[in-house]
Each structure stands twice: as structure tokens, then as C-alpha cells.
C-alpha positions as CSV (number, residue, x, y, z in Angstrom):
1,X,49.0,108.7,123.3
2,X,50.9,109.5,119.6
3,X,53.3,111.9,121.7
4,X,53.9,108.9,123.9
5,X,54.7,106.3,121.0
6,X,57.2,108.8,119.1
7,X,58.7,108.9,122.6
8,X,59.3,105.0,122.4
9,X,60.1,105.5,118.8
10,X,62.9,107.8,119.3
11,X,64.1,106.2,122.8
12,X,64.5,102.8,120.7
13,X,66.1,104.1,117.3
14,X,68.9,106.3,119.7
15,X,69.5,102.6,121.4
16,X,70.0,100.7,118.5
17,X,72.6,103.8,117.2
18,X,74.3,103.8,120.6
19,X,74.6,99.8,120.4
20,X,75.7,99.9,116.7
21,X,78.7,102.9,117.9
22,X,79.7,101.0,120.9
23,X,79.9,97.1,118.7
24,X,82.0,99.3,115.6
25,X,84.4,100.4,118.6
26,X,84.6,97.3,120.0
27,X,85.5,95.6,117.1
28,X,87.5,98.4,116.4
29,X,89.9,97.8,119.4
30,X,89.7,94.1,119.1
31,X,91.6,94.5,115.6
32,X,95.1,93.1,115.5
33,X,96.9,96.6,115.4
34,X,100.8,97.0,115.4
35,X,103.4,99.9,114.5
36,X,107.0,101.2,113.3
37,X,108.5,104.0,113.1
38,X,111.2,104.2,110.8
39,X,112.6,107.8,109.6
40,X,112.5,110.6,112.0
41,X,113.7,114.2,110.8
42,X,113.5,117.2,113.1
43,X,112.4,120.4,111.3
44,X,111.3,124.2,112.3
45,X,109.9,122.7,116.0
46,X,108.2,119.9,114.2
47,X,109.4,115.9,114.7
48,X,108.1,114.0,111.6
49,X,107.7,110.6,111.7
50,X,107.3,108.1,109.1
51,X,106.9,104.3,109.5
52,X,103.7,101.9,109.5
53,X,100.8,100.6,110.8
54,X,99.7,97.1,110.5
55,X,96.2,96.4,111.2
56,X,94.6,92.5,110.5
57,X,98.0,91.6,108.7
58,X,97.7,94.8,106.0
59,X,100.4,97.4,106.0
60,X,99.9,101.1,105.4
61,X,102.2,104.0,105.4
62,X,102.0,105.8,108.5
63,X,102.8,109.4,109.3
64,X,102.7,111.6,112.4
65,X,103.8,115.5,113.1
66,X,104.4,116.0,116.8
67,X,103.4,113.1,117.9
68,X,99.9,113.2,116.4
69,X,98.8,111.4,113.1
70,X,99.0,113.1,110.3
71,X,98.2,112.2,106.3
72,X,100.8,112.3,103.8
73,X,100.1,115.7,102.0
74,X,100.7,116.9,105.3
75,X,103.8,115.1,106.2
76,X,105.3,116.1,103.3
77,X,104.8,120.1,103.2
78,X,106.7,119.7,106.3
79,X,109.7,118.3,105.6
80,X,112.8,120.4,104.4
81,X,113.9,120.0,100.4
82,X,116.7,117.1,100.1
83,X,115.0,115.0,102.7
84,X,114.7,111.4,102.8
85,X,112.1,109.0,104.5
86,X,111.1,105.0,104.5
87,X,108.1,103.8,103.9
88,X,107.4,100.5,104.2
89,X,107.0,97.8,101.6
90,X,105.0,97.9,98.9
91,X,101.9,95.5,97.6
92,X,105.4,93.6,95.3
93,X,107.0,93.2,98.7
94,X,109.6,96.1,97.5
95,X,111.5,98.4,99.8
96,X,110.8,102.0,99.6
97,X,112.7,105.1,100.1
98,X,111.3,108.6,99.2
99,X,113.2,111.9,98.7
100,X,111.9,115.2,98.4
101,X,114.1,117.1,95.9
102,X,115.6,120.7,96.1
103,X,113.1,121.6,93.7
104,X,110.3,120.1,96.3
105,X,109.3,117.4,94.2
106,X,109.3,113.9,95.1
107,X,111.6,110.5,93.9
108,X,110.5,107.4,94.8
109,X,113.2,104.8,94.8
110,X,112.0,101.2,95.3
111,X,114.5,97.7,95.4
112,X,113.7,93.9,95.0
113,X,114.5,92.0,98.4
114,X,116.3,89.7,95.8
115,X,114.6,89.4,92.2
116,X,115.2,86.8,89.5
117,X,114.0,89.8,87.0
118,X,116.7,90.2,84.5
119,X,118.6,86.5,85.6
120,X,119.1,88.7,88.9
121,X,121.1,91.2,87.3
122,X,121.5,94.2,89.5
123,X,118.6,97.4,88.9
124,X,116.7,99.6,90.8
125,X,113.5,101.4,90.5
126,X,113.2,105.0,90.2
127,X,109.5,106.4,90.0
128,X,108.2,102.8,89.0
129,X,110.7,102.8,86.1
130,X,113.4,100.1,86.0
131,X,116.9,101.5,85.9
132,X,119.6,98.8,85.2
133,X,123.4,98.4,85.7
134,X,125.9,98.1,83.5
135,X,127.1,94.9,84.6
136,X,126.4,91.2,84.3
137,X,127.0,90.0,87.6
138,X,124.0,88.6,89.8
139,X,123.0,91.3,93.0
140,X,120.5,93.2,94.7
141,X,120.4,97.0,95.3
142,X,119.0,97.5,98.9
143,X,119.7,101.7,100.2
144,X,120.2,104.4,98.9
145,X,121.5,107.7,99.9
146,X,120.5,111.1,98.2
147,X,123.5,114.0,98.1
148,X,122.0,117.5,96.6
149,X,119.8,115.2,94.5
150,X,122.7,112.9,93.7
151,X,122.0,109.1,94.6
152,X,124.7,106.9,96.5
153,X,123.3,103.1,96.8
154,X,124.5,99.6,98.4
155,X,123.3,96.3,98.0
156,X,125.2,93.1,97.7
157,X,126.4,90.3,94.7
158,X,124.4,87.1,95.3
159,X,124.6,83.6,94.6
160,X,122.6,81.1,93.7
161,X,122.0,78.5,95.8
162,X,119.8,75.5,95.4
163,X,117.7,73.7,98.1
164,X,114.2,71.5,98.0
165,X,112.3,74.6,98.0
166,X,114.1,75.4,94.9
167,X,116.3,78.3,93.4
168,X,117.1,81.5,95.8
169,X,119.5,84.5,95.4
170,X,121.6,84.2,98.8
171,X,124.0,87.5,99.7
172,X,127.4,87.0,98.9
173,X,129.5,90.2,98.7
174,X,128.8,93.5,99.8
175,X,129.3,97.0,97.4
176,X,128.9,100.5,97.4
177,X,127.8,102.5,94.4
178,X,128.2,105.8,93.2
179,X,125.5,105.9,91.5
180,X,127.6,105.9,88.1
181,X,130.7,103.6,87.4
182,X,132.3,103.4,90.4
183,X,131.3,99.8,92.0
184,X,133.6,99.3,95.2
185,X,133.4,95.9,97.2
186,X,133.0,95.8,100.8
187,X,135.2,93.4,102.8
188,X,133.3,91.0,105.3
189,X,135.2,91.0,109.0
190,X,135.7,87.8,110.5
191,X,133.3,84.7,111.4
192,X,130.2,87.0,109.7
193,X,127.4,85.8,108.8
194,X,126.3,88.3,106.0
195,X,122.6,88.9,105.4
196,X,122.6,92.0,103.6
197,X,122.7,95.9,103.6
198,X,120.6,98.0,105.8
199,X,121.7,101.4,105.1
200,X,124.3,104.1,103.5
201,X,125.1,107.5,104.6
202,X,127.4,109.8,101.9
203,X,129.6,112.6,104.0
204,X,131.6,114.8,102.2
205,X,134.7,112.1,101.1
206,X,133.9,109.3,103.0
207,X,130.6,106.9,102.8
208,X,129.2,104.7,105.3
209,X,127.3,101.6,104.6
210,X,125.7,99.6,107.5
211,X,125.8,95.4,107.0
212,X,123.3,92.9,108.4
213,X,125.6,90.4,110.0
214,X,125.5,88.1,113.5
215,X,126.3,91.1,115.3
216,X,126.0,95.5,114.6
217,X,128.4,97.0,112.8
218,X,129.1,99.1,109.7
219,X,131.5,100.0,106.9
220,X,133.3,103.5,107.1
221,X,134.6,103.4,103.4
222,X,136.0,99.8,103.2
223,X,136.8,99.4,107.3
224,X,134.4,97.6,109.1
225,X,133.7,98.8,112.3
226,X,132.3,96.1,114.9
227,X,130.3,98.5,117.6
228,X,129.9,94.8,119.5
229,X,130.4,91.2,119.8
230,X,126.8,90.5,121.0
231,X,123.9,89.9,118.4
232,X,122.7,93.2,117.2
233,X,121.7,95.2,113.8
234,X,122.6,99.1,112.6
235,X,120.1,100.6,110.7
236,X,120.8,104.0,110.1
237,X,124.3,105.9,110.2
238,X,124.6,109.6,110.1
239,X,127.4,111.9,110.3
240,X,126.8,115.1,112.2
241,X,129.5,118.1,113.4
242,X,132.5,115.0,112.5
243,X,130.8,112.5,115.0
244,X,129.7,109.2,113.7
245,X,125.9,107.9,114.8
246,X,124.5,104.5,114.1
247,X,121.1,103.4,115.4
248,X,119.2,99.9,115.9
249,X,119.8,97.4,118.8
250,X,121.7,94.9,120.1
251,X,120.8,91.8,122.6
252,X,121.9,91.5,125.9
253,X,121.7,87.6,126.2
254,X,123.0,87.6,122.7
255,X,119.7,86.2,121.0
256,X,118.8,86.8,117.7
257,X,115.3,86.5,118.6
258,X,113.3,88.7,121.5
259,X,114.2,90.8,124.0
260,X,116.7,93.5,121.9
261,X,117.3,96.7,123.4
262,X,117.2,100.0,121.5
263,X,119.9,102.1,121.3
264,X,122.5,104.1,119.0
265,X,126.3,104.9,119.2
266,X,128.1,107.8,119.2
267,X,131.9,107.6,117.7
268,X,131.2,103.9,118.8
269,X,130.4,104.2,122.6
270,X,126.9,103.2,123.6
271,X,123.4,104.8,124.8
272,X,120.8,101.7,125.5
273,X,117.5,103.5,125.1
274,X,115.5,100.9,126.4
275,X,115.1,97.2,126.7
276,X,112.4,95.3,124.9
277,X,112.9,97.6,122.2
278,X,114.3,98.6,118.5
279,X,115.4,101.6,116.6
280,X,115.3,102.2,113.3
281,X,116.1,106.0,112.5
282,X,118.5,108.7,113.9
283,X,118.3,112.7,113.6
284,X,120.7,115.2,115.1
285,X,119.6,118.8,115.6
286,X,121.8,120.6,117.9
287,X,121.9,119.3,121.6
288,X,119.1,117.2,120.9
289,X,119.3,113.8,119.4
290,X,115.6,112.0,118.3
291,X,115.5,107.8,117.7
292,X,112.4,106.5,116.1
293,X,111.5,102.7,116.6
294,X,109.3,100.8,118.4
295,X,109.0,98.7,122.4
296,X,107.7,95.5,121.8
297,X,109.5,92.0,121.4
298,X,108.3,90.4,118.5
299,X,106.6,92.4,115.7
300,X,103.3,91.7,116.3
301,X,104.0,93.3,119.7
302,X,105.4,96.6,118.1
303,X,104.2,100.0,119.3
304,X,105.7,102.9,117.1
305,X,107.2,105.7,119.6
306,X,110.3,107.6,119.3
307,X,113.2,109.0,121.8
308,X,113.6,112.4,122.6
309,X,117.2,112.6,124.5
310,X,116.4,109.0,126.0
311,X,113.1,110.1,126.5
312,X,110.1,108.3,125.1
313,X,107.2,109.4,123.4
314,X,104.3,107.0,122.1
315,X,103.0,107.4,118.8
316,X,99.1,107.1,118.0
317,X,97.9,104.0,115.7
């Protein structure tokens, strides 16, 4: 009879465990769970990936290795020294771009999406310290590119404007810096409607910086190049063996809205990747061309994956 009640015993405690593991997973993949990828680098056979996941509307850092999650110490020892990946933004709603120096150690530069700090006069963050310009004129620093531990950076002058919500800094004029004294204006092409910098790419003599306007195009030195007339958004520009890439997405039925499709150009001819979709980083390693992003429409739809040669691979939450 005592054998017989520990057999109950046992047969009811392994039910309630087995009840408890199957509600925790089911609540598990209930949770609201979306993904980016961002920055893709290819490296000794490995594709790292960084970009994030959102899970019940809170943002972490995500980072895989060959398609399989990976955590940061990880990630890291992977990559090559003088390489450059996004995050995404921090708890102060900052932008974040991390470089690994030649020396293996790492520099984390973070910008204001538009800041009042300072009566909006232009700075940056390097390593959580404040680093200023020497200039009085209203702005925000947005990219930044890193040259054999140099930094290159573009952002835009603002302006004030003034509504019932109150006081905002809107984008007014686009720059690239060297980093030093060298502050150069951008021009804006025709019938834009400028939003703001995405990105900037430093190649030798020449410097690319990609704008957020009504449709995608970037800057090579002061020309604007137009890749189309449709809505659309560049993201990332590389230069690789003299050709020119630029990555994100443009819209088909020229919406600004849903239904992009990701894609990049090459020396401004077009490869869609796929509809329903966005790109957000570009890496060039030989014959083989990689595209990180995500398929989805609107963000809370977004499923990180990248493009291997047009090919898709899906990335774990």
C-alpha cells in the first residue's frame, strides 16, 4: 500500500512539472516577439549578424554567428579588428554604432535623434563621454564611419520649429564631417523632402553619405545620386573593388507605408531581394554579396533574416 501511494505521489508531482513546462512555453510563444538585422560582416567562413529583438515592446541587442544566436562576447571575438556594427537604441532612445579598434578594443559611439542638450548645438558621444563641436550652429550628428581608427560622421543643421506640441529641432541641411575642422554642406536635389542621414561610407578620396528623403538616394562627395523616383530609403553604402553598393528598399506602389521591397544597387542598377521586405546592411566578400534585414510589413511584423546571393536565410529570435 506505501509503494502504491509514492506511485501516486510521483505520478502527480511529474504532472504538475509537465503542466508548469508546457504553460511557461505557451506563454512563451504567445509573447509579442519581433526582429532586425542590421550590420552583417562576413569573416573566416562565419556571417555575423547584429541587430535586435523586441519581445513585449522591450528592445535588446541581438547577435547571431551562422545563423544561430549567439551572445555578445561571442560575436565579438569574431569579428575582424576595424570592424563596425549597429546596435540598436539605447534605454535614452540614442543611436548606437560600435567599432572594434585595430588594437581589438571596442568604441562605442552614440548620437541624440535631435537633442536640446547644449541649445542643440552639434556633439556626439564617444564611450558615454560627450564630445562637442566647435561651432555654434543648431544640428544633430547621426553616422559615423571609422577609417584605421579615424572617425568620419554626418548629421544635419536643424531648425527650430514651433507647433502646439511645442518646440522641435526639424532637419534642415545636410553635412559631412571629418571628424576635425572640415564641415562640408551637402546639397538637397530637387522637390526633397529631407528627414535626415542614415549613413556614411569613407573610400580612399571620396565619401559617401546616404539621405533620408521621399525617395533612395545618396551623396557621392557633394552629388546626389537619385537610384529612383519611387518612395524608398538607403541605408548602408559601401565601396568594394571601385563598385558602389547601397542597400535598403524602395516601394513599388510608391507608399511610404507597407509593402517595401528589399533590395540594393550596384553602380546604381537594381537587385529586388524580395517583396514585403527591408534591408538594412550590405557586405561584399568576393563573388558573394550578403544583405541583412528583415520580411515583414510593418515592424511589429519584422522577422530578422539575411540574403545570401538573393538567397534567404531566417534568423532565430
Amino acid at each position: 500500500m506505501k509503494t502504491t501511494k509514492n506511485l501516486i505521489y510521483l505520478l502527480v508531482i511529474f504532472m504538475i512539472v509537465s503542466c508548469t513546462k508546457d504553460n511557461l512555453e505557451s506563454i512563451e510563444n504567445t509573447r509579442n516577439k519581433y526582429s532586425c538585422a542590421f550590420s552583417i560582416i562576413a569573416n573566416q567562413n562565419k556571417v555575423l549578424v547584429s541587430g535586435y529583438l523586441n519581445t513585449d515592446s522591450e528592445f535588446r541587442t541581438k547577435y547571431w554567428m551562422d545563423a544561430l544566436s549567439v551572445d555578445s562576447l561571442t560575436f565579438i571575438s569574431s569579428l575582424n579588428n576595424g570592424s563596425t556594427y549597429k546596435e540598436p537604441v539605447d534605454e535614452l532612445y540614442r543611436t548606437v554604432s560600435v567599432y572594434k579598434t585595430l588594437n581589438g578594443e571596442n568604441d562605442i559611439y552614440k548620437f541624440d535623434q535631435g537633442s536640446f542638450i547644449d541649445d542643440g548645438k552639434i556633439f556626439y558621444y564617444k564611450n558615454n563621454e560627450i564630445v562637442r563641436m566647435d561651432t555654434s550652429a543648431t544640428g544633430t550628428i547621426t553616422s559615423v564611419c571609422i577609417l584605421n581608427d579615424e572617425p568620419f560622421f554626418a548629421g544635419y543643421f536643424s531648425e527650430k520649429r514651433y507647433s502646439e506640441a511645442g518646440e522641435t529641432l526639424a532637419p534642415k541641411t545636410p553635412f559631412f564631417w571629418d571628424g576635425n575642422t572640415t564641415l562640408i554642406s551637402l546639397p538637397l536635389p530637387d522637390d526633397a523632402f529631407f528627414q535626415g542621414i542614415s549613413c556614411v561610407y569613407v573610400d580612399k578620396e571620396d565619401y559617401y553619405t546616404g539621405g533620408l528623403m521621399s525617395f533612395p538616394m545618396y551623396w557621392k562627395n557633394t552629388e546626389p545620386v537619385i537610384l529612383s523616383t519611387l518612395y524608398g530609403e538607403v541605408h548602408q553604402v559601401i565601396v568594394s573593388e571601385s563598385d558602389v553598393y547601397a542597400v535598403g528598399f524602395y516601394n513599388k506602389n510608391n507608399s511610404n507605408s507597407t509593402g517595401h521591397t528589399a533590395c540594393y544597387w550596384k553602380n546604381g542598377e537594381l537587385f529586388e531581394l524580395e517583396d514585403n521586405a527591408q534591408a538594412y546592411g550590405i557586405y561584399v566578400d568576393g563573388n558573394d554579396i550578403y544583405v541583412s534585414g528583415a520580411t515583414g510589413n510593418v515592424a511589429s511584423q519584422y522577422k530578422a533574416c539575411y540574403w545570401k546571393n538573393g538567397v534567404r536565410v531566417d534568423l532565430p529570435n
